[in-house]
C-alpha positions in Angstrom: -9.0 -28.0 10.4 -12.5 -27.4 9.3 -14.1 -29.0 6.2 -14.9 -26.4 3.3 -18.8 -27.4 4.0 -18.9 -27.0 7.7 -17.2 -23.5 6.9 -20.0 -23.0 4.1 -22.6 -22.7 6.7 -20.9 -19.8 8.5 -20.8 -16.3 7.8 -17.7 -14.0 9.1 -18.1 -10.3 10.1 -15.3 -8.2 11.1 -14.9 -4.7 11.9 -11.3 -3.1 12.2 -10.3 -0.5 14.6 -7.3 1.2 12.8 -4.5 3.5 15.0 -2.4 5.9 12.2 -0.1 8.4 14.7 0.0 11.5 12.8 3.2 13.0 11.2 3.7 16.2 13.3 6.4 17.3 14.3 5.1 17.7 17.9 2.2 15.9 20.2 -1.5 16.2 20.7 -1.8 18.5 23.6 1.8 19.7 24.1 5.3 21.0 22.2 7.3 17.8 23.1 8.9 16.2 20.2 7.2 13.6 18.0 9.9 11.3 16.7 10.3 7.5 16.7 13.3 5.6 18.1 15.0 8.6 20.8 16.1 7.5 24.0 13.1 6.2 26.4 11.8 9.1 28.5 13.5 12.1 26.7 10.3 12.9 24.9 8.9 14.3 27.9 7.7 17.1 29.7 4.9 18.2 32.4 2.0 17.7 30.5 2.8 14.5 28.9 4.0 13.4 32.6 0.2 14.6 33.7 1.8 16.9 36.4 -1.3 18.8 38.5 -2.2 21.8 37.5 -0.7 22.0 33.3 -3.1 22.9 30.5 -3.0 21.0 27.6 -3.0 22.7 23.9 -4.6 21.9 20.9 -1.8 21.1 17.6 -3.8 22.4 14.7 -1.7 20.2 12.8 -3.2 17.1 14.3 -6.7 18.5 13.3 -6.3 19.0 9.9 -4.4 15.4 9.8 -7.4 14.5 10.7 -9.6 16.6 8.3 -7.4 15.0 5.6 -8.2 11.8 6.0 -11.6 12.0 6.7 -12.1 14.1 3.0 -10.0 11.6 1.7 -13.3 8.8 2.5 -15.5 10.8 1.9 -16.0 11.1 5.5 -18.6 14.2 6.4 -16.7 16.6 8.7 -18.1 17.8 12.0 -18.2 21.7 12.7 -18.0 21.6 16.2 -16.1 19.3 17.9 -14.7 19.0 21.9 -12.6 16.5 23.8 -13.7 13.5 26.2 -11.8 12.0 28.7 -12.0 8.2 28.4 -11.3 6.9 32.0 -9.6 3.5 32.4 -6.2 2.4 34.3 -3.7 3.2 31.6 -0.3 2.2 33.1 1.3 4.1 30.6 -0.7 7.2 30.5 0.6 9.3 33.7 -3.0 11.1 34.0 -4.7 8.0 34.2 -7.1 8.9 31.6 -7.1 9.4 27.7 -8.7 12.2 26.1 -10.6 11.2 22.3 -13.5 11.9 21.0 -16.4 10.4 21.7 -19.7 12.1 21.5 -18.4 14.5 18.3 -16.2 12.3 16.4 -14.4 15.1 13.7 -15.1 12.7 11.1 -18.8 10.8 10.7 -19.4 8.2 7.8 -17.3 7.4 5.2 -16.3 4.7 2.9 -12.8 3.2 1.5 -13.1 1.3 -1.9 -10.7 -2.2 -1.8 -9.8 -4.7 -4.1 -9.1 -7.9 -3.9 -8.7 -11.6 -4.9 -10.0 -11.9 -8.4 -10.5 -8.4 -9.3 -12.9 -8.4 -6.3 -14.5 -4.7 -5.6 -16.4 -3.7 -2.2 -16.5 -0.3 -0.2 -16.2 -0.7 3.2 -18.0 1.4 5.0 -16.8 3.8 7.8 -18.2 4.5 10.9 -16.0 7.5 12.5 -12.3 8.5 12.6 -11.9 10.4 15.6 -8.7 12.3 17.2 -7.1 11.4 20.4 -3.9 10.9 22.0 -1.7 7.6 22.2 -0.8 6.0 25.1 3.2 5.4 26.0 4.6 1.6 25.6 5.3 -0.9 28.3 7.8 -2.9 27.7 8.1 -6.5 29.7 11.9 -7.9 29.9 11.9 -11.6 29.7 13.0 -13.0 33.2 12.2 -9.5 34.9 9.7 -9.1 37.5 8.7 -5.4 36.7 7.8 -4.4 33.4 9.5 -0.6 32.0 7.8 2.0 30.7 9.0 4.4 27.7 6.3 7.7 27.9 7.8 9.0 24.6 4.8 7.9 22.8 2.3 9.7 25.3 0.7 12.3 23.9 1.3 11.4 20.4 -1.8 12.2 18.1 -3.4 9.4 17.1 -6.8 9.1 14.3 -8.3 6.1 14.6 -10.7 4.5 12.2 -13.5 2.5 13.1 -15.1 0.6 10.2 -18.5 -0.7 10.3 -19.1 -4.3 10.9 -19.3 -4.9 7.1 -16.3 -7.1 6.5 -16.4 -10.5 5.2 -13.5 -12.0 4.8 -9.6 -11.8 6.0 -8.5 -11.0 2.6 -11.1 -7.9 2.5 -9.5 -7.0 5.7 -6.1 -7.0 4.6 -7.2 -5.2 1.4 -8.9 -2.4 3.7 -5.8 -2.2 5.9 -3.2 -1.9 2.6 -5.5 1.1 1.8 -5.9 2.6 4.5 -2.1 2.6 5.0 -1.7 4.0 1.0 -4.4 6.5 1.8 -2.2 8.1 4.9 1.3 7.6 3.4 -0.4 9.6 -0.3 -1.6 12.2 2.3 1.8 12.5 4.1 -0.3 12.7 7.4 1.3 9.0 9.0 4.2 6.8 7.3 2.1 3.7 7.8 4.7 1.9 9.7 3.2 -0.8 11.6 6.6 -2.7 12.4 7.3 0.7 14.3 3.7 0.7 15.8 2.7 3.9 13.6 0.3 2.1 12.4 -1.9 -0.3 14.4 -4.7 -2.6 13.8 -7.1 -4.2 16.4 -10.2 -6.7 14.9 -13.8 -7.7 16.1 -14.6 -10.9 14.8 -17.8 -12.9 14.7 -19.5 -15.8 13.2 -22.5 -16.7 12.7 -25.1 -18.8 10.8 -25.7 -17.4 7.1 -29.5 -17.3 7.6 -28.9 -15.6 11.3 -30.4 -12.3 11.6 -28.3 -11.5 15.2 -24.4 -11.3 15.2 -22.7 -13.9 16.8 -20.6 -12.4 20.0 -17.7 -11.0 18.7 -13.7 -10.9 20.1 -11.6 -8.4 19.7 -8.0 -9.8 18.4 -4.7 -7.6 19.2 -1.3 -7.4 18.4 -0.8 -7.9 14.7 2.4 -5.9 13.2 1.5 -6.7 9.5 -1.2 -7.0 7.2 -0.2 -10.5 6.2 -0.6 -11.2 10.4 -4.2 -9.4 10.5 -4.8 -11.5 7.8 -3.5 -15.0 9.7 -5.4 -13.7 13.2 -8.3 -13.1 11.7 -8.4 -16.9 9.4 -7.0 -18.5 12.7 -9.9 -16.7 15.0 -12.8 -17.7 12.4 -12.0 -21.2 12.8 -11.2 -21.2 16.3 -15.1 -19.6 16.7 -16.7 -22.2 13.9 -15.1 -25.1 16.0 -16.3 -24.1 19.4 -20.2 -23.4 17.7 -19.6 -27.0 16.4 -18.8 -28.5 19.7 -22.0 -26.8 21.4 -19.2 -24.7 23.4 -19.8 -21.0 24.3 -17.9 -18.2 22.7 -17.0 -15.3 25.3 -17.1 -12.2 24.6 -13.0 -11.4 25.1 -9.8 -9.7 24.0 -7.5 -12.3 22.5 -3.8 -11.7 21.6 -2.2 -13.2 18.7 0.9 -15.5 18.6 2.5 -14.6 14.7 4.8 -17.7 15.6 2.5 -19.7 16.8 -0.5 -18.5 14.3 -2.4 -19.0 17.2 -4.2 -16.5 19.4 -4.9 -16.5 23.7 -7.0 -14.9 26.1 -6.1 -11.7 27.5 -9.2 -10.4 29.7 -13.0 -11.2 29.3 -14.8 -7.8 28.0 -17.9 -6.8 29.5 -21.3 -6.1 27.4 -20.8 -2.5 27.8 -17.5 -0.6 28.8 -17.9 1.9 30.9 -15.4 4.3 30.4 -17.6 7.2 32.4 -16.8 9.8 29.7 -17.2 13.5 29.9 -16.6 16.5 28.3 -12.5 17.7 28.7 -13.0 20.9 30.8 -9.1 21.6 30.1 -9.4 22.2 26.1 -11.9 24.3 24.4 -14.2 23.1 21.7 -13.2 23.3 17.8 -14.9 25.0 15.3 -14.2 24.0 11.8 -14.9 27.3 9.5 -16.4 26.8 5.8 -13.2 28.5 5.0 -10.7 26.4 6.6 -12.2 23.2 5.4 -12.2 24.8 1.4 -8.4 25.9 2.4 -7.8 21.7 3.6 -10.2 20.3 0.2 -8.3 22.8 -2.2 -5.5 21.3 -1.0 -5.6 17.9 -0.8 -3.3 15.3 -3.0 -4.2 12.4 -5.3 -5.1 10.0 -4.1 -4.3 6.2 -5.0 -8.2 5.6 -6.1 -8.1 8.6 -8.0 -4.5 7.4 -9.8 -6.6 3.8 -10.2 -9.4 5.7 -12.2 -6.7 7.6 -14.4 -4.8 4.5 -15.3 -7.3 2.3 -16.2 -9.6 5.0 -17.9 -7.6 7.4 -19.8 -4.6 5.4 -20.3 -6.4 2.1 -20.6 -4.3 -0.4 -18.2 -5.2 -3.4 -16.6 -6.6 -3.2 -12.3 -3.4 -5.2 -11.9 -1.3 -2.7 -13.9 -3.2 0.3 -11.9 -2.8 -1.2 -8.5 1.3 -2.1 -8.6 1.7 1.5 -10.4 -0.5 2.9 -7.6 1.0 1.3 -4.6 3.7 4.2 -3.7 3.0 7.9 -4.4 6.3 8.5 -5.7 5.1 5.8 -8.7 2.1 6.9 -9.6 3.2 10.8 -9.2 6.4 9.1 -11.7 4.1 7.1 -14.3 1.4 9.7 -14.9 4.0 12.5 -16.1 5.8 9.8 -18.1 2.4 9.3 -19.8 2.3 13.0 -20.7 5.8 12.3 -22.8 4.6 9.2 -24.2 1.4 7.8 -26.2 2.3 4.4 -25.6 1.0 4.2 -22.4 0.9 0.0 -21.9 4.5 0.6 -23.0 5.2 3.1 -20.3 3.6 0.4 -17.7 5.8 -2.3 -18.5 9.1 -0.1 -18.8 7.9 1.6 -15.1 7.3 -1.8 -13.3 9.9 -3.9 -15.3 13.3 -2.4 -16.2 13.1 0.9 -14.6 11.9 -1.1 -10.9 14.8 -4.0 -11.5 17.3 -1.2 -11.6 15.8 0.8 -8.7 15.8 -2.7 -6.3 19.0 -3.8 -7.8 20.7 -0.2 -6.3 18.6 0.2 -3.1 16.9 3.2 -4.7 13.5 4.9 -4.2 12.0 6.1 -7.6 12.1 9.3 -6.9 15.9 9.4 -6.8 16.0 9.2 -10.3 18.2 11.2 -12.3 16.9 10.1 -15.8 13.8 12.5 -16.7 10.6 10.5 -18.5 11.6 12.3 -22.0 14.0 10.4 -22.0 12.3 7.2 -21.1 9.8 8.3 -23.4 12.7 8.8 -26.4 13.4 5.1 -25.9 10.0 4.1 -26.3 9.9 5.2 -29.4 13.0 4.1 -30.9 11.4 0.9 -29.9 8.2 1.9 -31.3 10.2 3.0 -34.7 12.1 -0.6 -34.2 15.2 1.6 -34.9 16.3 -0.3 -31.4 15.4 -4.0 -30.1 13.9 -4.1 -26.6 16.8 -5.9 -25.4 19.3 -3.8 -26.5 17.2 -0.7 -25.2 16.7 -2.6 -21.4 19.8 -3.9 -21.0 22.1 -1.8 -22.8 20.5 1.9 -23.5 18.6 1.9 -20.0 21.4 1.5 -17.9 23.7 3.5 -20.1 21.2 6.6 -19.8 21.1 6.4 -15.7 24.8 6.9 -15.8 24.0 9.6 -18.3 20.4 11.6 -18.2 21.5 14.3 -19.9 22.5 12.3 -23.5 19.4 12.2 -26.0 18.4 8.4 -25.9 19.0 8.4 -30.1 22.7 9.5 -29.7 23.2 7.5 -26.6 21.8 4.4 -28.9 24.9 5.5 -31.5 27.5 5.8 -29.3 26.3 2.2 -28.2 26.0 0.7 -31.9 22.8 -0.8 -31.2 20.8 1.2 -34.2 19.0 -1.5 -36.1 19.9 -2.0 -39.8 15.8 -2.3 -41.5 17.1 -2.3 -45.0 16.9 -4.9 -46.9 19.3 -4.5 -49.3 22.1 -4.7 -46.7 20.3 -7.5 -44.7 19.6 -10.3 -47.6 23.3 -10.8 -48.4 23.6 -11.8 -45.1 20.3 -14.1 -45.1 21.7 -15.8 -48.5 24.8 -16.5 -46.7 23.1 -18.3 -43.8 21.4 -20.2 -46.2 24.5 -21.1 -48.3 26.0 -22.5 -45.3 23.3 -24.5 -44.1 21.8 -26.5 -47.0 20.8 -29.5 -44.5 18.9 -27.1 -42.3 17.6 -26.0 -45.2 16.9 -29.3 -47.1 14.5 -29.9 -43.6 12.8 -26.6 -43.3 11.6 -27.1 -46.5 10.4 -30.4 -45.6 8.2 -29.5 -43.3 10.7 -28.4 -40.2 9.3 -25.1 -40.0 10.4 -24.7 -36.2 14.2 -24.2 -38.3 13.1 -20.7 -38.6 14.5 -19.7 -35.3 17.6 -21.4 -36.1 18.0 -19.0 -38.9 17.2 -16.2 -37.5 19.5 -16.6 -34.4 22.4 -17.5 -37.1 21.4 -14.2 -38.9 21.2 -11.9 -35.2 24.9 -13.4 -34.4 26.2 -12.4 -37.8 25.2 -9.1 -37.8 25.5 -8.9 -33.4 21.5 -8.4 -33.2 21.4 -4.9 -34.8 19.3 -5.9 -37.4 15.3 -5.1 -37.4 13.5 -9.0 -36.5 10.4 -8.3 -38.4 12.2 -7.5 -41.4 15.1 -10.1 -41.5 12.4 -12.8 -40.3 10.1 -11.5 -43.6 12.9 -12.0 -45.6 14.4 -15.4 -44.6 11.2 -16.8 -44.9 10.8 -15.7 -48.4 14.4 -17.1 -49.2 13.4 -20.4 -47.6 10.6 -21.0 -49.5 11.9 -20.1 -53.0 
C-alpha cells in the first residue's frame, strides 16, 4: 500500500476503449439472428462461418446505431465512410480477420459530460466511435484440454468508443462508463449489459510524474464485467505502476487481465510499440455515404437524453445534481418525473414522492416504473391534499399511496374519504380535545410550564392518538401551545 504522499507525486491517465453491441435484430454483415443466450452455434450461417466465396451486407440499422450515438456526444459525423479489414489470428472469427473502421471512423471527436464525487464536473473528451463486427466467445472448461467455441456472437455489430487519454482518476472512469451505458440504454441502440458482455470495457493506464511532459508507458487492463470492477482494475493497476517506478523497476508495455476475486491483475502478452494489423480497404462492401437528409431524418429523431433531463431538473424545476442524477439514471424515470411535473407545481415534492414512496413500492413488487397503473394526476392530486394539509404525509404514503395502486381510477380526494384519513383543521372541534389532554395530565403540565418544553411532543402524540392522527399538526400544535402557556 502506497503512502497518500508517494501517490501525490504521480499523475494517472487513462483512456477507455468501450465495446456497446448494437440492438438489431440481425448482424453486421449478414441476416443471422442477433439474440443473447440461444444454443451455441445456432446463430450461424455462411458468412458468419467465413465460407469462400459469400458477400457480406451492410445492416443500415447498425449505421444509424451508430449515427445515434455519435450525435448524441456531439460527435461530428463522417460523409463517406468504407470498411478495413483488421488482420490478426482471431480464433473465434472464422475469416481470420475483422472488418472496422479504421482510416474513416463514422464518428470523429466528441465529448461526454460526467459527474462525480463531490459534485465533480469534467467532459471527457472523445476520440472516434467507429462500427465494426464482434468477434464469437471462447470458452475454456476448467480441467479440459481444448478450449470451445460459441460463433453466435460473430458478426454482431459492435460501436466502440475510444476516449482520449484525458482521464484522471478511477472514479472519472467509472463516471464515463455509467454514462456511456445511460447514453445507449436512453437511445435504445444497446441494453448496456456488461454481465452479458453487451457492453465491454478495456483501459490504458499510465503514470507518470506531475511535472512530466511524456506519458509514462501505458497497459492495457481487460476483463472487467462492472463499473465498480473497472473502477478496482484501474486503482489496483495505478499502484501496481507507482510501486514498480518506486523500486527503479521497468514498466512493460502489456495487456494485463484482471482477477475481480483477487482485485489483482496478471500478464497476458507483451504489446509491441506499434501493432501491425496490415489494414486495407474491405474490397467485399461498398463505401457509405451519409446524405444531409438522412442525417436531419436520424437528428430530428433522436430522444432525450439523460444530460438534457439533468439541465431540465435542475433549471426549470430547480432540484438538486443529486436529485437530477437518481431521477435521471433510467429513461423510464425521467420520461415518468418530467410529465408528473407538468401535473404538479411542487416540483421538490414530486422528487421525493418519485424516488421515495413511489420507488419503495416499485422494489418492494419487482416492478419497472413504467408498469405503473396509477397516472401522475393522480400522484399530483395527493400532492396537494398534502399541500392543502387536508391529508398528513404519512397517512398519504402509507395509506392513500398504496390504496390508489390497487385503484388508479379513484380521484385521490375520495379515495382519502373512503380511507378516513381527511384532517380535521378546525379549531373549534380540535381544542375540546387539547383541553382534555391537558385535564388529564396536570403533572406533565405542572413541568412544561416549568421549563420542560420538550413535553410538547408528549402532548401532541396524546392529542394524534385521541383523534387517530386525522387532525392538521400545525394547527393542533398552535393551539396546545397556547393552552400550555395560559
Amino acid at each position: 500500500m502506497i503512502s497518500p504522499e508517494v501517490k501525490e507525486k504521480y499523475q494517472l491517465v487513462v483512456g477507455l476503449e468501450v465495446h456497446a453491441q448494437l440492438h438489431t435484430e440481425s448482424k453486421i454483415f449478414s441476416g443471422d439472428s442477433n439474440s443473447f443466450g440461444d444454443a451455441p452455434n445456432t446463430n450461424v450461417s455462411v458468412i458468419s462461418l467465413g465460407h469462400p466465396g459469400v458477400m457480406p451486407k451492410l445492416n443500415k440499422k447498425a449505421v444509424e446505431y451508430a449515427i445515434r450515438m455519435g450525435l448524441a456526444c456531439d460527435c461530428k459525423i463522417s460523409e463517406y465512410q468504407f470498411f478495413d479489414r483488421k488482420n490478426y489470428f482471431y480464433p473465434d472469427l472464422p475469416k481470420g480477420y475483422q472488418v472496422t473502421q479504421d482510416k474513416t471512423p463514422i464518428c470523429v471527436g466528441g465529448k461526454v459530460p460526467v459527474y462525480y464525487g463531490d459534485n465533480i464536473h469534467s467532459e471527457v473528451i472523445l476520440n472516434r466511435i467507429h462500427l465494426e463486427e464482434d468477434a464469437g466467445k471462447s470458452i475454456h472448461v476448467e480441467g479440459k484440454k481444448n478450449s470451445l467455441i460459441d460463433l453466435n456472437r460473430a458478426g454482431v455489430p459492435l460501436i466502440e468508443i475510444v476516449t482520449e487519454p484525458v482521464i484522471h482518476s478511477a472514479e472519472e472512469a467509472g463516471a464515463f462508463l455509467a454514462e456511456v451505458r445511460r447514453i445507449v440504454r436512453y437511445l435504445g441502440i444497446c441494453d448496456g449489459n456488461m454481465e452479458e458482455g453487451s457492453l465491454r470495457c478495456d483501459a490504458n493506464v499510465s503514470v507518470k510524474l506531475k511535472d512530466a511532459k511524456e506519458l509514462g508507458k501505458k497497459v492495457e487492463l481487460k476483463n472487467m464485467n462492472s463499473i465498480k470492477s473497472v473502477i478496482r482494475a484501474i486503482e489496483h493497476e495505478t499502484e501496481r505502476q507507482i510501486d514498480l517506478i518506486e523500486d527503479g523497476e521497468e514498466i512493460l508495455s502489456e495487456t494485463r487481465t484482471f482477477d475481480i476475486n483477487t482485485g489483482r491483475s496478471s500478464g497476458m502478452r507483451t504489446k509491441e510499440e506499434l501493432n501491425d494489423y496490415r489494414y486495407f480497404p474491405e474490397p467485399d462492401l461498398s463505401p457509405i455515404h451519409v446524405t444531409d437528409a438522412w442525417l436531419h431524418e436520424i437528428a430530428d429523431t433522436q430522444p432525450t437524453l439523460p444530460s438534457e433531463f439533468r439541465r431540465k431538473f435542475q433549471e426549470d424545476y430547480g432540484l438538486s445534481l443529486y436529485d437530477a442524477e437518481v431521477l435521471t439514471d433510467k429513461k423510464e424515470m425521467a420520461y415518468f418525473f418530467d410529465s408528473f411535473c407538468e401535473k404538479t407545481a411542487n416540483y421538490k415534492a414530486a422528487a421525493n414522492w418519485t424516488m421515495g414512496p413511489i420507488k419503495s413500492y416499485l422494489n418492494e413488487h419487482g416492478k419497472e416504473i413504467d408498469e405503473l397503473e396509477i397516472g401522475v394526476v393522480r400522484l399530483a392530486e395527493i400532492i396537494q391534499l398534502v399541500d392543502d394539509n387536508l391529508v398528513s404525509f404519512s397517512a398519504a404514503s402509507q395509506q392513500l399511496l398504496p390504496y390508489l395502486f390497487e385503484h388508479p381510477h379513484v380521484p385521490a380526494k375520495d379515495a382519502a374519504k373512503s380511507l378516513n384519513i381527511i384532517q380535521e383543521s378546525d379549531s373549534g372541534s380540535i381544542q375540546p380535545i387539547i383541553d382534555q389532554v391537558i385535564e388529564e395530565n396536570p403533572d406533565k403540565v405542572k413541568a412544561y410550564r416549568n421549563g420542560k418544553k420538550g413535553l410538547i411532543g408528549m402532548f401532541m402524540g396524546e392529542v394524534m392518538k385521541k383523534t387517530q392522527g386525522k387532525v392538521d399538526p400545525k394547527v393542533a400544535k398552535k393551539l396546545l401551545q397556547d393552552s400550555l402557556e395560559l
